[in-house]
ZAMARGU-4260 file (C-alpha; in steps of 0.2 Angstrom, whole numbers, plus 5000, padded with zeros to 4 digits):
<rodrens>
0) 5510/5465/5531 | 5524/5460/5518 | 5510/5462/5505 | 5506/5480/5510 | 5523/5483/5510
5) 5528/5477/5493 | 5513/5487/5485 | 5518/5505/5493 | 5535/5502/5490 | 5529/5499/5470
10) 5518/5513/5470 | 5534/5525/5479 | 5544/5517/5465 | 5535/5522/5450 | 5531/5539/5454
15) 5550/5544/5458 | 5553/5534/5439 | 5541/5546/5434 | 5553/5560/5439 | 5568/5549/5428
20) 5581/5537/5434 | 5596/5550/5433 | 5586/5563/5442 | 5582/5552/5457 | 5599/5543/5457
25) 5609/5560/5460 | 5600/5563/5478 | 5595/5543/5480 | 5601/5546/5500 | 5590/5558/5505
30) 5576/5549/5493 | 5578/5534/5503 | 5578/5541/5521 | 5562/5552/5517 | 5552/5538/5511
35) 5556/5526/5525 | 5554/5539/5535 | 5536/5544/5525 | 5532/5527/5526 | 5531/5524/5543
40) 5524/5539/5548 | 5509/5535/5536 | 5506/5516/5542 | 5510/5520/5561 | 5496/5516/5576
45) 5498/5495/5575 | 5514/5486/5575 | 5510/5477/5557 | 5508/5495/5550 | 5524/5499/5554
50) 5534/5485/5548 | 5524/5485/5530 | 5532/5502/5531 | 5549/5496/5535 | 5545/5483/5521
55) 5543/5496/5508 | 5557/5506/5514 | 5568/5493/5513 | 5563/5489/5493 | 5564/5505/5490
60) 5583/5506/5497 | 5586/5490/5488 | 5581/5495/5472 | 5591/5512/5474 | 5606/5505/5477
65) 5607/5492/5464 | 5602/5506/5449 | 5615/5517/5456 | 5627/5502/5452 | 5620/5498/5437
70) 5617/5512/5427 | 5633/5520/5420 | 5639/5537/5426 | 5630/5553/5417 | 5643/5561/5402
75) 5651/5575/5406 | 5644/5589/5398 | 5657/5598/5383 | 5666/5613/5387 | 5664/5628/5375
80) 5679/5632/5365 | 5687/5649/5373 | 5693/5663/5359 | 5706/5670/5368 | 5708/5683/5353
85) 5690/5693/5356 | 5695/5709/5353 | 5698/5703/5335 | 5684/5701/5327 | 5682/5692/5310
90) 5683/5701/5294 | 5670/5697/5281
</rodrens>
């Protein structure tokens, strides 16, 4: 159970890297509820099959929050100089 649960939660994990960190980190929320919720829908019909998928949700929300705490904020992207003046144009 905790086994099953450990490896579909890896295999979840390195296809979201796949997407990058910064990508996945901006919507981690909704990630993490539709995985659990994927999760447990696929291992449903016996008990154990839904607690590996409660498992591997619960890695998966684990490792989403700690690299939203780790990683740093994304930099703010540089605003273009305005030309206020655009009815004079440069003379060559």
């Amino acid at each position: 159970m905790f086994l099953t649960g450990i490896i579909a939660a890896c295999g979840v994990l390195f296809l979201l890297l796949k997407f990058g960190l910064n990508k996945i980190l901006k919507h981690d929320i909704l990630i993490d509820i539709g995985a659990t919720f994927f999760l447990i829908w696929i291992f449903a019909g016996t008990f154990s099959g839904m607690m590996a998928g409660l498992v591997a949700g619960a890695i998966i929300s684990v490792f989403l929050f700690v690299a939203k705490k780790i990683s740093p904020p994304p930099p703010k992207p540089v605003k273009p100089k305005r030309n206020y003046r655009f009815w004079q144009r440069a003379r060559r």
